[in-house]
Backbone bond lengths (Angstrom), bond angles and torsions (degrees), N, CA, C in turn:
res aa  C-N    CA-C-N  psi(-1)  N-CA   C-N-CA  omega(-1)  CA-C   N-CA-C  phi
1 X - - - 1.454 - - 1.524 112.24 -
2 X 1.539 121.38 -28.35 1.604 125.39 -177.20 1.121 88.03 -58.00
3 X 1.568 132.04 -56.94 1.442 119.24 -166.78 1.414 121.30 -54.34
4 X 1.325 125.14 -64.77 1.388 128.35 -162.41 2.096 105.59 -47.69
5 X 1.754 88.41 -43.48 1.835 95.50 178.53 1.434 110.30 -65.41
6 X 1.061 122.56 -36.80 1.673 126.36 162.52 1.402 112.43 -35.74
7 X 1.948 112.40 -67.92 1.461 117.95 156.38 1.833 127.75 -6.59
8 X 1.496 83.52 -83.58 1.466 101.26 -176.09 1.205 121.29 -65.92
9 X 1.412 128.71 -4.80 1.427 131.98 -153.75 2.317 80.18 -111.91
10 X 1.131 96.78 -48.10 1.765 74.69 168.92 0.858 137.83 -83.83
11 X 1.538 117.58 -10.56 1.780 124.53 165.48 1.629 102.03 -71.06
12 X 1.096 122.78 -22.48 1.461 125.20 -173.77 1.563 108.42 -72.19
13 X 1.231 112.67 -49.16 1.429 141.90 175.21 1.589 107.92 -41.20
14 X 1.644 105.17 -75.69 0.843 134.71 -177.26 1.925 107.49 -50.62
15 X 0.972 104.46 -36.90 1.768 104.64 -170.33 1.632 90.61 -106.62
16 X 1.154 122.93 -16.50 1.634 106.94 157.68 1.587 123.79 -49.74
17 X 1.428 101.78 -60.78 1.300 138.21 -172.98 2.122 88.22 -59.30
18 X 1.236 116.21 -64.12 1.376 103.57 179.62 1.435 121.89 -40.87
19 X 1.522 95.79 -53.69 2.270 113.36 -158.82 1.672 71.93 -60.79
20 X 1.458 126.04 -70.66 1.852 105.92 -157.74 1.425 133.49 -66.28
21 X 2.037 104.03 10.30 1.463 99.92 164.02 1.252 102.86 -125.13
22 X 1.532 138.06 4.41 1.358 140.01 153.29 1.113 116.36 -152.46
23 X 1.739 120.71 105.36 1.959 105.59 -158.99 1.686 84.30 -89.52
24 X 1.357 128.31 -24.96 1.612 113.61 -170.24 2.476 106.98 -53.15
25 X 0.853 83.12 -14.90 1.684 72.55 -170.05 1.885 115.59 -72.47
26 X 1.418 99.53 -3.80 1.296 106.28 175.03 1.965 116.56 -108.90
27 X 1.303 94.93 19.67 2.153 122.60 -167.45 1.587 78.18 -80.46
28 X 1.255 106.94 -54.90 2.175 102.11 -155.12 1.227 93.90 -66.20
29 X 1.765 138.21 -37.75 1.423 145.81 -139.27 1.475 96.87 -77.80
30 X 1.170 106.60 -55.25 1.904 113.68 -168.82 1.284 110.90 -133.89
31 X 1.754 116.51 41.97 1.430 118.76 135.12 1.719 96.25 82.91
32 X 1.255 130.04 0.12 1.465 124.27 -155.97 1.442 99.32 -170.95
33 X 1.791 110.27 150.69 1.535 135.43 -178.06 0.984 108.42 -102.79
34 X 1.788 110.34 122.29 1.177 148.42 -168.89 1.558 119.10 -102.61
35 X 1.519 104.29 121.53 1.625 83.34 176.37 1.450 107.27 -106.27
36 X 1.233 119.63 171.32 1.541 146.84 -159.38 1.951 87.70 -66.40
37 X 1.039 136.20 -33.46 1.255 110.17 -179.38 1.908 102.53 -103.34
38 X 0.815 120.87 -4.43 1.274 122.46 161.71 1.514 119.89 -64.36
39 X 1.116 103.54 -37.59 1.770 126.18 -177.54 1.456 89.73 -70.55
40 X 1.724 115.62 -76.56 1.154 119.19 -176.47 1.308 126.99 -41.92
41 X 1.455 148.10 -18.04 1.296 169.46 41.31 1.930 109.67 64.36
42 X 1.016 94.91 -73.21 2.012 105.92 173.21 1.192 106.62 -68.30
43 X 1.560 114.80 -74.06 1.510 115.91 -165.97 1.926 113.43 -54.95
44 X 1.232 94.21 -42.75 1.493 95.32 -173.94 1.534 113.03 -67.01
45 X 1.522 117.90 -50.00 1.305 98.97 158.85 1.675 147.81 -30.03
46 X 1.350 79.14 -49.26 1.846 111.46 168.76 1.252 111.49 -44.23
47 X 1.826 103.62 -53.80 1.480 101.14 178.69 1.320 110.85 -59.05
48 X 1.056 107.65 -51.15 1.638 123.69 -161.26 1.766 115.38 -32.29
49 X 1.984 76.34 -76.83 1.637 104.64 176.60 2.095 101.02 -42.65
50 X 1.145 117.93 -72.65 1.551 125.93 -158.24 2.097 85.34 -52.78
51 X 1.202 133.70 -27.36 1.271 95.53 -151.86 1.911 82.32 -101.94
52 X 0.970 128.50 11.41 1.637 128.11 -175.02 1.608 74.47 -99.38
53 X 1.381 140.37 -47.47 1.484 113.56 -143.02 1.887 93.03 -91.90
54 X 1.167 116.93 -20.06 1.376 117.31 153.67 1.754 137.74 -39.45
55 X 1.487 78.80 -50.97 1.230 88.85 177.67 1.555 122.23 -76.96
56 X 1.470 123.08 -1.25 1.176 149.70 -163.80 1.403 127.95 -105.96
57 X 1.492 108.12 -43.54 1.649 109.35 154.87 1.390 109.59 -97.78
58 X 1.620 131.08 18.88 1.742 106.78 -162.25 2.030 73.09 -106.02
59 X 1.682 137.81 -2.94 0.853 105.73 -169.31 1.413 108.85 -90.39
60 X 1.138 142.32 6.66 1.195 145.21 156.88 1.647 120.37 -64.33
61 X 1.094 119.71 -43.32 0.943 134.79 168.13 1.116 127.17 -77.43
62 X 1.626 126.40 -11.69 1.578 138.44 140.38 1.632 109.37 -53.13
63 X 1.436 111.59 -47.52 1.277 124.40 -174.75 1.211 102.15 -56.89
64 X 1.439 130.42 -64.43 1.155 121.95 -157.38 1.733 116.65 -68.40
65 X 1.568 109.80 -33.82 0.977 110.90 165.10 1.696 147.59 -38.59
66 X 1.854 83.58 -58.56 1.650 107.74 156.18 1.474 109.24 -44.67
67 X 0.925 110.95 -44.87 1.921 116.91 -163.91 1.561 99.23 -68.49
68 X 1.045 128.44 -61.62 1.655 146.02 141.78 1.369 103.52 -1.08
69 X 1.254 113.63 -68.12 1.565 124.74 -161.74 1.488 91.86 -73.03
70 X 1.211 125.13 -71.09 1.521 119.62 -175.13 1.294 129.43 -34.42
71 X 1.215 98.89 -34.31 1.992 104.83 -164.58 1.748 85.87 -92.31
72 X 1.248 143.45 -39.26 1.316 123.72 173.09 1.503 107.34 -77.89
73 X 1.094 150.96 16.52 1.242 147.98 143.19 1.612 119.77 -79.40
74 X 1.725 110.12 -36.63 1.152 92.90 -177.34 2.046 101.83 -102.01
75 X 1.285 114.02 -0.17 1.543 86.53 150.10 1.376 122.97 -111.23
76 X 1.443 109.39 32.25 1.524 131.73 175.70 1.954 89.07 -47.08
77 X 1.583 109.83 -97.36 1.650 126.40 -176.59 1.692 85.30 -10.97
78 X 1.119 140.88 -90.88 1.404 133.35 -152.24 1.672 127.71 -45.27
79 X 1.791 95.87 -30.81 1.323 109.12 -171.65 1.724 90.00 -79.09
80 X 1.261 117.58 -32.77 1.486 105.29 -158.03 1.556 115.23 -77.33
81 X 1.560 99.53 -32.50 1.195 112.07 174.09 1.500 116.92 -77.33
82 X 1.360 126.16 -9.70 1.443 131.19 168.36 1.643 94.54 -79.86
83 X 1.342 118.93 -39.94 1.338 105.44 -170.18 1.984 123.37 -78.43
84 X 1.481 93.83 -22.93 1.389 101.17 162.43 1.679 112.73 -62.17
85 X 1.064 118.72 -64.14 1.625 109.17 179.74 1.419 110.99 -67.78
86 X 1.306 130.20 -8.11 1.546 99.50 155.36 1.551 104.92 -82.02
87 X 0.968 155.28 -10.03 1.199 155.34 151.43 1.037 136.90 -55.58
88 X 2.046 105.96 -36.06 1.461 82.55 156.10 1.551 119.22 -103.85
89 X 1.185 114.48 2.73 1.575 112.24 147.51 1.526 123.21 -43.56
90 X 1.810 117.61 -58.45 0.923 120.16 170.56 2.147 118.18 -46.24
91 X 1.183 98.37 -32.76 1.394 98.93 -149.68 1.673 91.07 -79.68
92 X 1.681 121.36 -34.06 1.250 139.32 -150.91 1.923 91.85 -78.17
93 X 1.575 111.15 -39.53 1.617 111.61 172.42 1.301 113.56 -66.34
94 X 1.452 119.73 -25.90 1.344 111.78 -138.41 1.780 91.47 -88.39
95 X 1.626 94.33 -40.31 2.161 103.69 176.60 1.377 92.72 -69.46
96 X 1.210 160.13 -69.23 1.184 144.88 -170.77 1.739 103.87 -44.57
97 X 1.532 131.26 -91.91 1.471 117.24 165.08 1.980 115.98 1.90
98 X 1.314 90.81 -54.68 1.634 93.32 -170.93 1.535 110.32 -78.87
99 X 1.026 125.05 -64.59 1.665 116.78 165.78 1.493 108.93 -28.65
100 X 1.476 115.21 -73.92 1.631 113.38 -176.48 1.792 102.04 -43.78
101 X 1.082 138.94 -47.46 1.280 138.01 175.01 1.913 119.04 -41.02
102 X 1.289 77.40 -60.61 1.512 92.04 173.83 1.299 115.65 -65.25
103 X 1.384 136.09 -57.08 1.513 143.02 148.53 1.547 98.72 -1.38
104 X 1.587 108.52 -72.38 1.293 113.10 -149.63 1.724 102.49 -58.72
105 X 1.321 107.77 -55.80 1.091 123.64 -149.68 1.536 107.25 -84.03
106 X 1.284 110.13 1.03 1.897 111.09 154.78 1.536 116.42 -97.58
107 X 1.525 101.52 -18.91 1.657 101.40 179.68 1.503 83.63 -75.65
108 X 1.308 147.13 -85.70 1.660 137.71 172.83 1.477 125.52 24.14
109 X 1.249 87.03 -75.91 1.625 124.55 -148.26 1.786 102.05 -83.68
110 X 1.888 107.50 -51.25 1.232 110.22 171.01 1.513 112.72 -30.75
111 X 1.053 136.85 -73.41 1.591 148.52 -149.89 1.620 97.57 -64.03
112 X 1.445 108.54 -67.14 1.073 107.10 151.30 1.539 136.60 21.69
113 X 1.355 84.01 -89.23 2.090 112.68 -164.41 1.348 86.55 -86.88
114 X 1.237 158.91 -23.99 1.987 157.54 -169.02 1.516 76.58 -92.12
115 X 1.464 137.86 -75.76 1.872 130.55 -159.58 1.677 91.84 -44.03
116 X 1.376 122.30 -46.63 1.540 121.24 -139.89 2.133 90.76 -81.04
117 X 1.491 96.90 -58.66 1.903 111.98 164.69 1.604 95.47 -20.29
118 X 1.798 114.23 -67.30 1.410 102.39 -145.25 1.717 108.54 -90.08
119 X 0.875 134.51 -15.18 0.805 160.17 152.37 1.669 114.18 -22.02
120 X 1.969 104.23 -69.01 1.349 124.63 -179.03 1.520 107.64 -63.17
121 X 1.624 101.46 -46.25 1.570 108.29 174.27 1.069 106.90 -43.13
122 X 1.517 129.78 -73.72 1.457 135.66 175.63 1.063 109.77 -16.19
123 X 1.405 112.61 -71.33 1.211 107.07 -157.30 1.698 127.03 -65.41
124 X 1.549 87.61 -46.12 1.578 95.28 158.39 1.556 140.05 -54.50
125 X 1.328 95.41 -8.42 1.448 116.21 171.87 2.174 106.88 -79.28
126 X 1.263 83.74 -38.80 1.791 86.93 -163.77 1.518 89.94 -92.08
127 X 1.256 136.51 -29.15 1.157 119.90 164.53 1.560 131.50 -57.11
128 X 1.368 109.64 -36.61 1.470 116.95 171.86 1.978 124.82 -74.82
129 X 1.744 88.80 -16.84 1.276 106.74 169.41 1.396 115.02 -65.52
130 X 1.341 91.58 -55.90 2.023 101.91 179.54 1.390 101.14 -61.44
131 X 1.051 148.92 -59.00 1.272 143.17 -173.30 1.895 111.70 -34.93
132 X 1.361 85.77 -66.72 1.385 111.10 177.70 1.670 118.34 -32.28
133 X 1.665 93.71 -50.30 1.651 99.07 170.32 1.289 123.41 -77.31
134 X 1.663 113.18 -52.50 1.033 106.51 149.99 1.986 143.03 -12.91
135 X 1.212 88.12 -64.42 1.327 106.82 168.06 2.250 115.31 -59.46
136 X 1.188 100.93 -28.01 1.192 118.49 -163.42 1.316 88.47 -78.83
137 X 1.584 127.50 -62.88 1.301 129.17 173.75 1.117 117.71 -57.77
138 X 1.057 127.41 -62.17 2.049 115.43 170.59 1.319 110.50 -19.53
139 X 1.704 110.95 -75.47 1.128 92.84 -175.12 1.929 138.88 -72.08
140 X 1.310 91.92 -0.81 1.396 92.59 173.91 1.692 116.83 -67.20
141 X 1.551 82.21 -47.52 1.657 87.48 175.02 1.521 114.18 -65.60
142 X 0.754 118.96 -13.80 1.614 123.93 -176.53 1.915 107.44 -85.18
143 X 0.677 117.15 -36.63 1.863 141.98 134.46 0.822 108.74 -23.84
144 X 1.637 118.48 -73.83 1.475 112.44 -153.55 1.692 96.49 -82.66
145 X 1.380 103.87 -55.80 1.526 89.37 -178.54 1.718 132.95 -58.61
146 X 1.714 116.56 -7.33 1.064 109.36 163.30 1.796 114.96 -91.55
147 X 0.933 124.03 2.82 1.515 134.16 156.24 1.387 114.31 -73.69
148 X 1.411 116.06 -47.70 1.500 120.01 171.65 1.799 113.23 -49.43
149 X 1.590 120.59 -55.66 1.084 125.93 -176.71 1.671 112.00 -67.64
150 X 1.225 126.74 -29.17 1.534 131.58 -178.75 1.110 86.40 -80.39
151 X 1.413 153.90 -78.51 1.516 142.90 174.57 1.332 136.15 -26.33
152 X 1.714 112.40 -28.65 1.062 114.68 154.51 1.716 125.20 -96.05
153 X 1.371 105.31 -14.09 1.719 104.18 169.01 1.651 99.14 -86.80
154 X 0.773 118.78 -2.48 1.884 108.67 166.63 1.421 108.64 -82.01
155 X 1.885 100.26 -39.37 1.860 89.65 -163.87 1.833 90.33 -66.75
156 X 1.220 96.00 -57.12 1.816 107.55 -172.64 1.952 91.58 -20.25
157 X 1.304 94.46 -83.23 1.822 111.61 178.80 1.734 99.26 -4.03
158 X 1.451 109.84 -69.91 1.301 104.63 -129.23 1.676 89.44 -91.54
159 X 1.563 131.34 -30.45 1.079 116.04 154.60 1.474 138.65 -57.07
160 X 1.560 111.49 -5.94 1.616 102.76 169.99 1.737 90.44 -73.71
161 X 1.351 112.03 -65.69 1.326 116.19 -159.54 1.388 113.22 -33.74
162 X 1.587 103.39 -48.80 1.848 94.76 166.09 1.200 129.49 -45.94
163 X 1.323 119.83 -33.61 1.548 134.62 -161.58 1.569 92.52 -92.42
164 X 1.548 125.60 -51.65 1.441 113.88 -161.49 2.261 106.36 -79.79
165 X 1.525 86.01 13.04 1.690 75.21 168.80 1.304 142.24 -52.69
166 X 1.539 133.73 109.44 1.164 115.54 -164.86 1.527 135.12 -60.14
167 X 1.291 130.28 156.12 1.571 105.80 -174.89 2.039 88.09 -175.72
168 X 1.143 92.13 176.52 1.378 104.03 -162.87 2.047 111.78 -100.84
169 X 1.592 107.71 108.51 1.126 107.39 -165.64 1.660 107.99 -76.29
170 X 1.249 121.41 102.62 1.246 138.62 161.98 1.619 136.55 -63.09
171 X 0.803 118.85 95.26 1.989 117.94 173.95 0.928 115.18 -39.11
172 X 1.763 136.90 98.50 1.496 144.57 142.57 1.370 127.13 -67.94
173 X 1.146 115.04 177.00 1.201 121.47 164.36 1.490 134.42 -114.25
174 X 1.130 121.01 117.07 1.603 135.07 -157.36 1.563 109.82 -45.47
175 X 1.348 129.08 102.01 1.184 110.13 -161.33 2.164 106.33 -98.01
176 X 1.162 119.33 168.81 1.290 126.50 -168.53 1.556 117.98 -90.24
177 X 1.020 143.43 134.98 1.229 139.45 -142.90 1.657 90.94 -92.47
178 X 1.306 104.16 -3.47 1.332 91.34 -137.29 1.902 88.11 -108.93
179 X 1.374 112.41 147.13 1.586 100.18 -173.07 1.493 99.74 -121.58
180 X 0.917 155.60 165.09 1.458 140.45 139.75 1.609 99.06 74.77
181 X 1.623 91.63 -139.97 1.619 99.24 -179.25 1.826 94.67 -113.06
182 X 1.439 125.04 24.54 1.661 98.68 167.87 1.909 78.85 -139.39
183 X 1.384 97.13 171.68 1.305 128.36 167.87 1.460 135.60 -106.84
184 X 1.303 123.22 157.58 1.349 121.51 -157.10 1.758 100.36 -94.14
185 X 1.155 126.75 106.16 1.450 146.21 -161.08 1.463 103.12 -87.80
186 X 1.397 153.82 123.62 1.535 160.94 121.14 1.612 101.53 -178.09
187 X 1.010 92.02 -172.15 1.645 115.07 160.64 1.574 135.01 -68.27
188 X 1.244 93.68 126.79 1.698 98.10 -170.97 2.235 105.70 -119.23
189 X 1.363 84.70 131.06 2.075 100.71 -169.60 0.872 103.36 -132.21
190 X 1.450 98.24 127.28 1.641 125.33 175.84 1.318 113.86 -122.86
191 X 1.439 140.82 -173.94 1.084 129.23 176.97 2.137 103.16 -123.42
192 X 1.414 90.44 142.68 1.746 81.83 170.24 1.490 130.54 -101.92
193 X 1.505 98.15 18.52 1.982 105.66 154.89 1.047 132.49 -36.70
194 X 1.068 156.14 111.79 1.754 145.60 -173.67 1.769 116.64 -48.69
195 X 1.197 110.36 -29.19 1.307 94.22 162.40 1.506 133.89 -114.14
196 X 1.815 109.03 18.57 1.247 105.70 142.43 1.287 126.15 -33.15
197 X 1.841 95.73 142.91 1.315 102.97 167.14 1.329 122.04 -141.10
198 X 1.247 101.38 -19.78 1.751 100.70 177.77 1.768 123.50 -114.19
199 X 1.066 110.54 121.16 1.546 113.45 166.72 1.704 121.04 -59.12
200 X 1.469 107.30 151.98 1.536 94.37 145.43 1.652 117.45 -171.42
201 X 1.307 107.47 170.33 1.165 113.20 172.85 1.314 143.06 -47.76
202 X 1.587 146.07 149.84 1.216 133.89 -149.43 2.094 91.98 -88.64
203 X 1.335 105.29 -25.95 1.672 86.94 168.59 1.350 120.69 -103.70
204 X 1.041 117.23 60.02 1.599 137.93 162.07 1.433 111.39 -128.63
205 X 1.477 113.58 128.45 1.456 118.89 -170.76 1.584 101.24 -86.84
206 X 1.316 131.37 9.17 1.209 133.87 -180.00 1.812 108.94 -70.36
207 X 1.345 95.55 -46.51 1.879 96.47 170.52 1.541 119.42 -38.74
208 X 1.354 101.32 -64.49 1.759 106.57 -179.04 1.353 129.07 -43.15
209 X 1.560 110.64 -1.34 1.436 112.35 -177.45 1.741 96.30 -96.03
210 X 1.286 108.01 -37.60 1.945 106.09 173.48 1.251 102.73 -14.84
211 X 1.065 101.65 166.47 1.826 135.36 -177.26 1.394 83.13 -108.36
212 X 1.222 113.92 130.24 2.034 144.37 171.45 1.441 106.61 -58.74
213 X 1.500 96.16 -24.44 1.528 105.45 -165.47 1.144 130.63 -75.99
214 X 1.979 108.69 -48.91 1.307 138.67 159.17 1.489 100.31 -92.25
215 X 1.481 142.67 39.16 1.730 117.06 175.05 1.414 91.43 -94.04
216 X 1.359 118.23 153.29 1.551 130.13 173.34 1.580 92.29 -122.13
217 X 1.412 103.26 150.26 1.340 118.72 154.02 1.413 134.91 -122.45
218 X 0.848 117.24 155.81 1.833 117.98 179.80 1.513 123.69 -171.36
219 X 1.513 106.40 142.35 1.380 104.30 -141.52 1.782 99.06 -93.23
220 X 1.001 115.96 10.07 1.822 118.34 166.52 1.768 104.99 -145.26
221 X 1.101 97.93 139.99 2.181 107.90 152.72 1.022 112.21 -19.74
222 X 1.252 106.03 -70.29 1.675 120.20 -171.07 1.697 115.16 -48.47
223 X 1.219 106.22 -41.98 1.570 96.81 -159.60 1.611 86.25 -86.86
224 X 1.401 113.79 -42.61 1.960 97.68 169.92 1.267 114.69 -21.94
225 X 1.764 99.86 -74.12 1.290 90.44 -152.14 2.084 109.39 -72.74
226 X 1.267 99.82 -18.91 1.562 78.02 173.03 1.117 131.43 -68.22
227 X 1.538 123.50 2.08 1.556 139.34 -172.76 1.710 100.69 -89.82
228 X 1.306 123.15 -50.45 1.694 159.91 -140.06 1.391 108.23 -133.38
229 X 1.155 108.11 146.86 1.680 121.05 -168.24 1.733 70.88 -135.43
230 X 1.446 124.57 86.12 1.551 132.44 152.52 1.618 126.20 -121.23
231 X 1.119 115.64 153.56 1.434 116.27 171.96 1.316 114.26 -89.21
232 X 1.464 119.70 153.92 1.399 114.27 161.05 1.352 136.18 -85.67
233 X 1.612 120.21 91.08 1.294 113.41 -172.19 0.995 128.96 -32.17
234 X 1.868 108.97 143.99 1.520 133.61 -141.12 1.941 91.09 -89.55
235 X 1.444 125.06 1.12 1.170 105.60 163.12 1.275 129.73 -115.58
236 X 1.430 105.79 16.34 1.875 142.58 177.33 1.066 111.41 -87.08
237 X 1.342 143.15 110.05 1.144 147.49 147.29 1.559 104.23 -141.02
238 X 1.381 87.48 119.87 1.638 115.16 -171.07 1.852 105.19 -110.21
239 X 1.702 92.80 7.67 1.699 84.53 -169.39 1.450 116.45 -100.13
């Protein structure tokens, strides 16, 4: 019954609230003109009455509630304490579950992490190896190429010394490339050391001993010797 008076107590409301902002909308309803305190008069009663008769059956139903509430309060202590030991039942599976978990998953994992250990070792082993050779070759090559350069500052060495031999610079006479009616055709190398002294021809293996450093070239006798006050070595004859 609280409900249905609940009902009526907001349609009452509701058409209160209408009749006192337009009482004509209730003229078509019941045949007749209504004024705003006439309205106010019905509806408000309406309210009135429905919320007293509300208040009248909902207290039984407070009652019963309360009564409700009590009896699960006082076998509340039993429920709670039933609910603690399933809890710590629950809790007593749940660390066992978890140990066995854990168990499992280090017997797993162990083998694992020793493959992954040996593995790194390895590798770090062949890495320090390569280095090692690495290193082994650098310096070999570093060896070889400083053997290469002392081998060539010796040859260099020992051909200045040939060239800077002392000896007595003598006045010749400029001779002509030219013999007969043809001329002597290639390249002629001398050296431009200060105590050079002898020129020679491109088919005499005597050139190739020059120093790279001081070799001159020139493509006739003539212009040699007008550059050079040289002789033509005594094992050169190109004529």
């Amino acid at each position: 019954m609280a409900e249905l008076f609940t009902i009526i107590l907001l349609i009452s409301f509701v058409s209160l609230m209408m009749g006192m902002i337009r009482p004509t909308i209730f003229n078509s309803l019941f045949n007749r003109k209504f004024a705003r305190k006439e309205i106010g008069l019905i509806f408000g009663g309406a309210c009135l009455a429905s919320f007293v008769l509300i208040g009248f059956f909902l207290d039984p139903i407070i009652d019963e509630e309360i009564q409700k509430i009590e009896e699960i309060v006082e076998e509340e202590p039993e429920a709670i304490k039933e609910l603690e030991t399933i809890q710590e039942n629950n809790q007593e599976e749940i660390d066992l579950r978890e140990d066995i978990w854990d168990s499992m998953i280090e017997e797993a994992v162990l083998p694992i992490q020793e493959e992954t250990k040996t593995q790194e070792e390895t590798k770090t082993q062949e890495e320090t190896k390569i280095q090692e050779e690495t290193k082994i070759q650098e310096e070999t090559k570093i060896q070889e190429e400083t053997k290469i350069q002392e081998d060539f500052i010796i040859k260099d060495s020992k051909l200045e010394d040939l060239e800077t031999e002392e000896f007595d610079v003598e006045e010749f006479e400029i001779k002509d490339s030219t013999i007969g009616n043809y001329s002597v055709t290639g390249a002629w190398y001398t050296s431009s050391y200060r105590t050079a002294k002898y020129y020679y021809h491109e088919s005499c293996q005597g050139w190739q001993n020059l120093s790279e450093r001081y070799l001159e070239v020139f493509n006739s006798e003539s212009e040699l010797l007008n550059n050079y006050n040289r002789e033509l070595h005594p094992d050169c004859d190109p004529y």
